[in-house]
C-alpha positions in Angstrom: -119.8 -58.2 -84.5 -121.0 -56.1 -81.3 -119.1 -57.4 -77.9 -122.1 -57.6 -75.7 -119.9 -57.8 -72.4 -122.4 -57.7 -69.6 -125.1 -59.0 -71.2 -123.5 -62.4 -72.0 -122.6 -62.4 -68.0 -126.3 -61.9 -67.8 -127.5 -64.5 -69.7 -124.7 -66.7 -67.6 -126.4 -65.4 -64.1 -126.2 -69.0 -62.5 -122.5 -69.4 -63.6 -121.3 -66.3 -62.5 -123.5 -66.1 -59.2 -122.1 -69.2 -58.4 -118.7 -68.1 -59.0 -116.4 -67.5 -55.9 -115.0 -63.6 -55.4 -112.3 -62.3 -52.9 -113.9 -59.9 -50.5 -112.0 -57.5 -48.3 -113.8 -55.4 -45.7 -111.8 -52.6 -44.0 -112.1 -52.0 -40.4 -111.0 -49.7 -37.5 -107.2 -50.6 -36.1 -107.4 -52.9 -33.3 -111.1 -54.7 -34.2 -109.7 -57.0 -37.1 -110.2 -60.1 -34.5 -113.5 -59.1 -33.9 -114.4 -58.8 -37.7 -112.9 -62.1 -38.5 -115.1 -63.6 -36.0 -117.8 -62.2 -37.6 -116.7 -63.1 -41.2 -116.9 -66.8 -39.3 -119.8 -66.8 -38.3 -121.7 -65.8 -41.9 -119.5 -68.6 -43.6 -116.3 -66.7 -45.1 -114.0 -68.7 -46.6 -110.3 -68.5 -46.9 -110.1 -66.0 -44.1 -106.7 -63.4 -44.2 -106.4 -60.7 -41.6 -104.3 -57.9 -42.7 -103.6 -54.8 -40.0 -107.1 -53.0 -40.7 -108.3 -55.2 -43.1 -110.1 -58.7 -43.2 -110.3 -61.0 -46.4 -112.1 -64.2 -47.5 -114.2 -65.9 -50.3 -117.6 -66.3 -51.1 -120.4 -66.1 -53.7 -122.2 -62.9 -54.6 -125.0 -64.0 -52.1 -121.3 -63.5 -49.6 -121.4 -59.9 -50.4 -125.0 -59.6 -49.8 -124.9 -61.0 -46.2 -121.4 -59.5 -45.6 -123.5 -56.1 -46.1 -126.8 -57.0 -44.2 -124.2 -58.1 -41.3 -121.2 -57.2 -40.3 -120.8 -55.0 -37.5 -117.4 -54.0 -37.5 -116.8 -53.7 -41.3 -116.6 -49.9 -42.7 -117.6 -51.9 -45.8 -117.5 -54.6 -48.5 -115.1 -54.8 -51.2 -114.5 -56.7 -54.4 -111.3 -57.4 -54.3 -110.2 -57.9 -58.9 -106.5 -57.6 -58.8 -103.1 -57.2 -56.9 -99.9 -56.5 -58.9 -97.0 -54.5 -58.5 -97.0 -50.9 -59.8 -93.6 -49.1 -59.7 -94.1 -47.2 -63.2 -97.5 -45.9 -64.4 -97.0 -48.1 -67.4 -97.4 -51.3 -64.9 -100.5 -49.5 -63.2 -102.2 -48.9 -66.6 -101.3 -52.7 -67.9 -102.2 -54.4 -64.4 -105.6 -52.6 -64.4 -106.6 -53.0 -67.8 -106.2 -57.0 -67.3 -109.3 -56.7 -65.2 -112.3 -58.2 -66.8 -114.6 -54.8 -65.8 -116.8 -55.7 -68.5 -117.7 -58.7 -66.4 -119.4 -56.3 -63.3 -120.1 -52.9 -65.3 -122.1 -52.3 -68.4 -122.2 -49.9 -71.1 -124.4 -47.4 -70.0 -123.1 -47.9 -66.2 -120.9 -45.0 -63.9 -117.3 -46.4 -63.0 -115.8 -43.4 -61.0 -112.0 -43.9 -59.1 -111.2 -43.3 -56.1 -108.2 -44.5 -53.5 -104.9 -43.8 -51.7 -101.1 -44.4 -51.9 -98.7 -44.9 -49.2 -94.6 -45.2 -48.8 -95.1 -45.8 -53.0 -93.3 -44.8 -55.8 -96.7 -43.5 -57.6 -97.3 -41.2 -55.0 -99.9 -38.4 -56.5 -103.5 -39.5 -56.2 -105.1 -37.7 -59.0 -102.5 -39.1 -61.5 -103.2 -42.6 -60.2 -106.8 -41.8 -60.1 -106.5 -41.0 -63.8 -104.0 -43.9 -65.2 -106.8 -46.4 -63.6 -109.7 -44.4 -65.1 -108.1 -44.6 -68.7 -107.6 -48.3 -68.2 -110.5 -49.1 -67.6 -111.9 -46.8 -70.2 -110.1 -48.6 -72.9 -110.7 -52.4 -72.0 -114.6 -51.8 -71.8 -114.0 -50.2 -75.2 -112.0 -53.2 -76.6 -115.3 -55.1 -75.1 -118.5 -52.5 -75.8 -117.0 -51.2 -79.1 -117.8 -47.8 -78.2 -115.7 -44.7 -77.9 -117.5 -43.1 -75.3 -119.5 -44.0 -72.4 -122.1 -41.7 -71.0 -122.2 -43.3 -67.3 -125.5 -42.9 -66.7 -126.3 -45.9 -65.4 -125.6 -47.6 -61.5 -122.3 -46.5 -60.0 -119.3 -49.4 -59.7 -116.6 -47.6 -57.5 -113.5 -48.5 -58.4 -111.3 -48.3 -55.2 -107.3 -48.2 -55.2 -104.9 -49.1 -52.7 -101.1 -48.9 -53.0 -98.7 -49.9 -50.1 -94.9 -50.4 -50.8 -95.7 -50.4 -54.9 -98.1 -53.3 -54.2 -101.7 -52.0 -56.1 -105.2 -53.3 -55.3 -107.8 -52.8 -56.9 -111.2 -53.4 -56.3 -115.3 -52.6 -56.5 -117.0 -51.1 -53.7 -120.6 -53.1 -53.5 -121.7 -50.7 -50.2 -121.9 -46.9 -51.6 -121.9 -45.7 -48.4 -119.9 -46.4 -45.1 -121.6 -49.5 -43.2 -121.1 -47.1 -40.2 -124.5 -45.3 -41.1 -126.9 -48.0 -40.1 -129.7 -45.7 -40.7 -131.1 -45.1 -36.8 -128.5 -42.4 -35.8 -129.5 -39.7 -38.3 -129.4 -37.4 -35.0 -126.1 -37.6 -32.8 -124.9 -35.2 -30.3 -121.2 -33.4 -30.2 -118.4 -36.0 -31.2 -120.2 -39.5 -31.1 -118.5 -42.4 -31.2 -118.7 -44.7 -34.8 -121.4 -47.1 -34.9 -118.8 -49.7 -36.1 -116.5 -49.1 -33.4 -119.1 -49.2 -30.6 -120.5 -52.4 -32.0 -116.8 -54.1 -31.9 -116.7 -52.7 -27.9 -120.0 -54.4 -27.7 -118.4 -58.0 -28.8 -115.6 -57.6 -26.8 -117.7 -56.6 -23.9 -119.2 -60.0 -25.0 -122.8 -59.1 -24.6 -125.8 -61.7 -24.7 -129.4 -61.7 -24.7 -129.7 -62.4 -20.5 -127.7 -59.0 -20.5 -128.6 -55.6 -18.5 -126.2 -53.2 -20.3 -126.2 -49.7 -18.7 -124.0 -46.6 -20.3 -124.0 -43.6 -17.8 -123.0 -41.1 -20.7 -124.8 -42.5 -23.2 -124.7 -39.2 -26.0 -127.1 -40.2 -28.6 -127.0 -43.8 -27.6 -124.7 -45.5 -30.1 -123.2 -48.3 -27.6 -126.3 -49.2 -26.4 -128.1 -49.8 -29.5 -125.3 -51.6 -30.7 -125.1 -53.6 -27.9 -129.0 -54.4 -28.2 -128.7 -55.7 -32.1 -125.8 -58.0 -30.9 -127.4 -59.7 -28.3 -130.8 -59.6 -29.9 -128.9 -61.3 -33.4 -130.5 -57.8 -35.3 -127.9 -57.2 -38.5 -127.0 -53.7 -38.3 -128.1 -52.7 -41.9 -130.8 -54.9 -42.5 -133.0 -52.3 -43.9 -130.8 -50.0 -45.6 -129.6 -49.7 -49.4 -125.9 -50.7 -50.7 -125.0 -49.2 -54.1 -124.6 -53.3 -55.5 -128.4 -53.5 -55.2 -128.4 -51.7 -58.8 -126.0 -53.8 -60.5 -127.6 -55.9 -63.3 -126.6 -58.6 -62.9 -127.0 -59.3 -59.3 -130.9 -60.1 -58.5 -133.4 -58.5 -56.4 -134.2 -61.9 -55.0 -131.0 -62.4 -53.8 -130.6 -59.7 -51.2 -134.7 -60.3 -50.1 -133.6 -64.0 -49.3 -131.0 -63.1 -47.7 -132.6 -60.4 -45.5 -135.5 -62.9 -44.8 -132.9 -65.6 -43.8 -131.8 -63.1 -41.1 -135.1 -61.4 -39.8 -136.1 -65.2 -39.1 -133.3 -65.6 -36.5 -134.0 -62.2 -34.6 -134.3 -62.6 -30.8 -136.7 -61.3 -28.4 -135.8 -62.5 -25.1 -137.5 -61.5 -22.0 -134.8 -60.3 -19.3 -132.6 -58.3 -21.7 -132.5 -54.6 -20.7 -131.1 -51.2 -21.6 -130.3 -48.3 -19.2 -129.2 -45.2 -20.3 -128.0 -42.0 -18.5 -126.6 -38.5 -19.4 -126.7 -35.3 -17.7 -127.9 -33.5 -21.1 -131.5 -33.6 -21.8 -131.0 -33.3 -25.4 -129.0 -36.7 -25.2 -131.4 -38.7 -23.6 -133.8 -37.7 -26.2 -131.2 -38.2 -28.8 -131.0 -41.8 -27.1 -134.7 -42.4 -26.7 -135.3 -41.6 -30.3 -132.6 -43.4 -31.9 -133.1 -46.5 -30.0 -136.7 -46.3 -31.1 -135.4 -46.0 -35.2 -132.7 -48.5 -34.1 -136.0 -51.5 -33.3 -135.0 -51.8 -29.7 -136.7 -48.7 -28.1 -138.7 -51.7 -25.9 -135.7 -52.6 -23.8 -134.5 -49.2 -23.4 -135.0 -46.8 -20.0 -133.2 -43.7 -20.5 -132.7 -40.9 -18.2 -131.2 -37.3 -17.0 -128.7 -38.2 -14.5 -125.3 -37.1 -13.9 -122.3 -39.5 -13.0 -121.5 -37.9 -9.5 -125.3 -39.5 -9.1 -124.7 -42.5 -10.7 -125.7 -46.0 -9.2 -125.9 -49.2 -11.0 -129.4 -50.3 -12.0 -130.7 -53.5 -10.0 -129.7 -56.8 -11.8 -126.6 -54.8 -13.8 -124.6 -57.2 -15.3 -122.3 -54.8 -18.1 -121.4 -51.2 -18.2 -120.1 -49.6 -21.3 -118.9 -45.8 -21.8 -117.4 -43.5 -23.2 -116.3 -40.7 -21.3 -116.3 -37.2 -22.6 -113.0 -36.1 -23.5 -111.3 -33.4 -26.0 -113.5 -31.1 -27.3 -116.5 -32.9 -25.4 -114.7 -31.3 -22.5 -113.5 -27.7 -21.2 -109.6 -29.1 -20.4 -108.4 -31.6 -19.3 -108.7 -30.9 -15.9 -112.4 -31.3 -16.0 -111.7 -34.7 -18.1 -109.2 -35.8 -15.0 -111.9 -34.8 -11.8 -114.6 -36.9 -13.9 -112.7 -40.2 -14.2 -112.1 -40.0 -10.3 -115.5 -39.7 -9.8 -116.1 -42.2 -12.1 -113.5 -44.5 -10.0 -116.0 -43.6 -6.8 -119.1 -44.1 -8.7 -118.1 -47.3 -10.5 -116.2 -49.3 -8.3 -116.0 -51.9 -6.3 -118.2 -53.6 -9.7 -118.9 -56.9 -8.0 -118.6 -59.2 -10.6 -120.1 -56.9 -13.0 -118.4 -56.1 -16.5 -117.2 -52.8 -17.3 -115.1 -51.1 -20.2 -114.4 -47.5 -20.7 -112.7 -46.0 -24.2 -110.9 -42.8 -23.4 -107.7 -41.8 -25.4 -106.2 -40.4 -21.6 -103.7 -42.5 -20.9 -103.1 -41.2 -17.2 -107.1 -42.9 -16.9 -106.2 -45.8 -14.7 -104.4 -43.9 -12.3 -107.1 -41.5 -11.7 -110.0 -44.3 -11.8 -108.2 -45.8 -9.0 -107.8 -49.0 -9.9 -105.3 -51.1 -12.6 -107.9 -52.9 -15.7 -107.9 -56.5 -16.5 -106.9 -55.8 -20.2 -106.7 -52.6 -21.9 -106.8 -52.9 -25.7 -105.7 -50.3 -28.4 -108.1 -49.4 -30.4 -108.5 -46.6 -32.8 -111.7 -43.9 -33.0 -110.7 -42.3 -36.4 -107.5 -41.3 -36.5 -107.5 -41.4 -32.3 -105.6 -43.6 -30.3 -107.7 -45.0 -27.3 -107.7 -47.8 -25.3 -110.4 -49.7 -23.8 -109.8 -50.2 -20.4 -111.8 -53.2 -19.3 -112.9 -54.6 -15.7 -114.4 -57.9 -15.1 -112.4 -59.5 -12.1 -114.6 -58.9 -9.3 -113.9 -56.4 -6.7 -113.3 -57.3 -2.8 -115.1 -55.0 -0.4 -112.8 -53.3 2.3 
């Protein structure tokens, strides 16, 4: 008698859409309070934070929203099973325990993928390969088949090993929530969507807002700051690679996307100003703001910093500085934070954050932050250096 696997989880839709999963969304070093804020406020249950990682529980319809809506996420995981692994033997056991046949069918593509660190099972491609074969050989316990032509909608299987602990889980999002879909041009060395939108929450923007950002590149912390304070989900109209599982329905991810264009804001006195000194940027900025849905609250234009002034009502200032290979040296870098320090201070009242990985950037600014908090651009170190005591005149 034929296993039918998936299809009997088909026929059980309502059971196992009502089912709770673990989710684990990875972020960037330093934001992991900001994403469990987030993972809050869309109803996550059982909340862990991990050093660059967030985890909770929810239904199916969980993973949908997490997708649709969290900034700071780099994206959405299924987390199936943790187990120690010191021996290939326990990898290949602990793996094919997992009920795949529960989230992949017959003719469906289940490719590996993952890391190991301080582990005994060190070599990628022959973990890579023991979880492959795994895999391969409970689905053919289940399908009854010797071969499977993976055809059909991709399940990434993703690996983690830390200290001999393994994790292993499905990736629902395909690719990186960082590509929201607006910024399909960006100028040298941008900063990540994910990260800008996590400066933007700390920055603790709001829809009475004026943000200004007087290098804003191709426009990223802007635009970011817009779909916070206007309640936009950052990948409300793009694609996650769960959307072609089969047993996961359409209607699900349209209710939930409805759910969330209803509580889009459009208040009156919220306002973007953008400035850069290269005219390519402020088109860059102009245009992806416009992809972005916010062009309407944007003003963008040519202007360099040593001509900076704060546009009237100015209530939050966010940048980041060029720096590395945005730069000649560092000496350039070091005269531009000093005019920075003449252009941007005394700020009044206002709110401003700068992320440069210069650590000598106070001293030349000319004035000690509030708060500086590590944070991590890639593999970068920066801090974000913020200022929101106001300033005495002489």
């Amino acid at each position: 008698q034929e296993s039918r696997g998936l299809g009997d989880v088909y026929k059980r839709q309502g059971d196992i859409l009502d089912n709770k999963i673990k989710l684990t969304c990875p972020c960037h070093f330093g934001l992991e309070s900001v994403l469990k804020y987030e993972v809050n406020k869309i109803g996550g249950e059982n909340i862990t934070v991990r050093d660059g990682r967030v985890s909770f529980e929810g239904g199916f319809d969980m993973a949908a929203r997490a997708n649709i809506c969290l900034s700071t996420a780099e994206r959405v995981l299924i987390e199936l099973s943790e187990f120690r692994a010191v021996t290939f033997e326990e990898l290949f056991q602990g793996v094919k325990k997992i009920p795949f046949e529960n989230f992949i069918g017959i003719k469906d593509a289940f490719p590996v993928k993952g890391h190991s660190l301080n582990s005994t099972l060190h070599s990628i491609p022959d973990c890579q390969s023991i979880i492959k074969k795994a895999a391969v050989e409970r689905l053919k316990e289940k399908y009854h088949t010797g071969w499977f032509e993976e055809t059909g909608a991709v399940h990434q299987i993703q690996f983690s090993i830390l200290k001999d602990n393994a994790v292993i889980y499905l990736d629902t999002s395909g690719a990186g929530l960082h590509k929201r879909g607006y910024r399909r041009n960006a100028n040298a060395a941008p900063i990540k969507e994910t990260l800008a939108a996590g400066i933007a929450d700390l920055a603790r923007i709001r829809d009475n807002d004026i943000v200004c950002d007087p290098f804003c590149g191709s426009g990223t912390l802007l635009i970011e700051s817009a779909l916070k304070a206007l309640n936009i989900p950052p990948c409300l109209d793009r694609e996650f690679t769960a959307m072609q599982w089969e047993f996961l329905p359409k209607e699900m991810w349209d209710e939930e996307r409805e759910a969330l264009r209803a509580n889009i804001r459009k208040p009156e006195n919220f306002k973007l100003y953008g400035y850069d000194i290269d005219p390519e940027a402020v088109r860059l900025t102009r245009d992806n703001a416009v992809k972005a849905g916010v062009g309407e609250y944007i003003e963008v234009k040519q202007r360099d910093i040593a001509d900076f002034t704060y546009p009237e009502g100015c209530t939050a200032l966010l940048c980041n500085p060029p720096y590395g290979e945005r730069m000649l040296d560092e000496e350039q870098a070091h005269e531009l934070y000093k005019v920075m320090g003449k252009r941007l201070l005394p700020t009044d009242g206002r709110r401003l954050f700068v992320i440069t990985p210069d650590g000598e950037f106070e001293e030349l600014f000319g004035k000690k932050a509030d708060k500086n908090r590590k944070l991590y651009n890639g593999m970068l170190m920066c801090r974000l250096y913020s200022y929101f005591k106001a300033t005495p005149h002489n």
